[in-house]
Phi, psi and omega in degrees: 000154186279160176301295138000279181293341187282320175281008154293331202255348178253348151332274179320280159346309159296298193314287181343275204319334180268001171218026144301129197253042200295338182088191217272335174290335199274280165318342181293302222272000156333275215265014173260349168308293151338286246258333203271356183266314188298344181259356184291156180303275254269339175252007181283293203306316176285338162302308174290356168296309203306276189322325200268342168272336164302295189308321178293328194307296196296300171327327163265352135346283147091210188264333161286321158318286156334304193298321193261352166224037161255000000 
């Protein structure tokens, strides 16, 4: 999926929650619905893939950088 829809779509979601007139209960169960996909293992895990591939990313970047403008 493009990046694009994700920030239409997290765009969206604030917008709920701030003019939504579901009230306070409504947000609990938001955000413990939330709290409870961010904390599963299986997505702890794939965050730190995630970090450790941005970091190899950026090191080779770079490191191409370097190479192509020194």
């Amino acid at each position: 999926m493009r990046p694009k829809f994700f920030i239409i779509l997290l765009i969206a979601f604030i917008a709920y929650l701030l003019g939504a007139k579901a009230g306070t209960s409504r947000y609990k169960e938001i955000t413990s619905a939330f709290s409870s996909v961010w904390n599963d293992p299986k997505v702890k895990k794939a965050r730190k893939q995630a970090k450790k591939d941005v970091a190899k990313g950026r090191k080779l970047a770079a490191k191409q950088a370097k190479r192509r403008f020194s």
